[in-house]
C-alpha positions in Angstrom: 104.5 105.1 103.6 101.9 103.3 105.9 103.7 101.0 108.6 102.2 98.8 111.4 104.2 98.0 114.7 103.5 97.4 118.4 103.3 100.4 120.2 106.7 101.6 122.1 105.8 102.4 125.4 102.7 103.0 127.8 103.3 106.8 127.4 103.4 106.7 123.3 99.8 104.6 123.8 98.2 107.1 126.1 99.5 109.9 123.7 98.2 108.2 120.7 94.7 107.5 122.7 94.5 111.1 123.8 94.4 112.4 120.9 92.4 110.2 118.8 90.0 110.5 121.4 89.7 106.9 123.0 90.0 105.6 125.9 93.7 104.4 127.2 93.6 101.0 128.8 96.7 100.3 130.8 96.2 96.8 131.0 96.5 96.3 127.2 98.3 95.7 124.4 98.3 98.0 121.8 99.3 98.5 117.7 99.5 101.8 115.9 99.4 102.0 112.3 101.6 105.3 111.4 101.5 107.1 107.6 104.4 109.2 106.8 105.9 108.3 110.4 102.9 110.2 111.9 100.4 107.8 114.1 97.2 107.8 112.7 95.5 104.9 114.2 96.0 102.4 117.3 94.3 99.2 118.3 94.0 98.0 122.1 93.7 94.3 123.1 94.2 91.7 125.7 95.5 87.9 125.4 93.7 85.9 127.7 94.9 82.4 127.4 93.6 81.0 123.6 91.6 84.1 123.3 92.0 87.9 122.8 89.7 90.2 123.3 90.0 93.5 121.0 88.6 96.5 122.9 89.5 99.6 120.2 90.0 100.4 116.7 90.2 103.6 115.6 92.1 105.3 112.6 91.9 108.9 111.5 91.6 107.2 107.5 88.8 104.4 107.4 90.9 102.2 105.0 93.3 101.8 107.5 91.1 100.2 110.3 91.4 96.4 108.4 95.4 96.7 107.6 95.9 97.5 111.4 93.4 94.7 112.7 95.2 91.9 110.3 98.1 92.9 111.9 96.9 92.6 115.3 95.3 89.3 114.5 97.9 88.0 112.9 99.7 88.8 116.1 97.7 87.3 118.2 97.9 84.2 115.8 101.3 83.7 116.0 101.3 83.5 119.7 98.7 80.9 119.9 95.6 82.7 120.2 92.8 80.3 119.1 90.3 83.0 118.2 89.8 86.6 119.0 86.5 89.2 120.3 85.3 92.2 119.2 84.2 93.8 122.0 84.7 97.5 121.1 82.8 100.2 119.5 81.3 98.8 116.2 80.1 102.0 114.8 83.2 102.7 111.7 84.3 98.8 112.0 81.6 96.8 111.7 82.4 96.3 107.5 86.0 95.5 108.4 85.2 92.9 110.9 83.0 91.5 108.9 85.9 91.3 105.6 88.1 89.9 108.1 85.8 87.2 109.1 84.6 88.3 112.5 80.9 87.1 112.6 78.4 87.8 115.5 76.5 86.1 118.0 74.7 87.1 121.2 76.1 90.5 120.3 79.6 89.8 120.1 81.9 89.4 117.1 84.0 86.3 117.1 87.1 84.9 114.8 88.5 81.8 114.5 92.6 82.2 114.3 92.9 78.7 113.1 
């Protein structure tokens, strides 16, 4: 059973970074995608205002990188966020970004929310 959620705590994200081998950003919020209760993916972002600005999204299964970044959009949707950066690494997301709308200019990936 696959299941998306905020992460718990600041420990629980630096765990989950650790060992997916990503850097842990303090100063972020964070979702975990979990299959069979075990973490297998997180994604780190900030709210700025009517933007957020998604600096990491990794899973250990490639198929899981879009579920987990609807979810954090959808997220940030619901809270009033007008649109939403991809600012991480693009090199296993780039097709997801793209399915989920994100399209890019001046080298950043962009979303409307609206």
């Amino acid at each position: 059973m696959i299941e998306i959620m905020p992460v718990g705590s600041k420990q629980e994200q630096e765990l989950i970074c650790a060992r997916l081998g990503v850097t842990f950003r303090s100063d972020s919020l964070a979702y975990k995608i979990s299959k069979d209760a075990h973490a297998t993916g997180i994604c780190q972002f900030r709210i700025y205002q009517k933007d957020a600005d998604i600096f990491c999204l990794i899973a250990e299964e490639e198929e899981l990188y879009c579920y987990l970044l609807r979810a954090v959009m959808n997220f940030c949707s619901f809270n009033g966020v007008l649109s939403a950066h991809y600012i991480g690494d693009l090199s296993r997301v780039e097709d997801c970004i793209e399915k989920l709308g994100f399209s890019e200019k001046d080298g950043i990936y962009t979303s409307s929310l609206t």
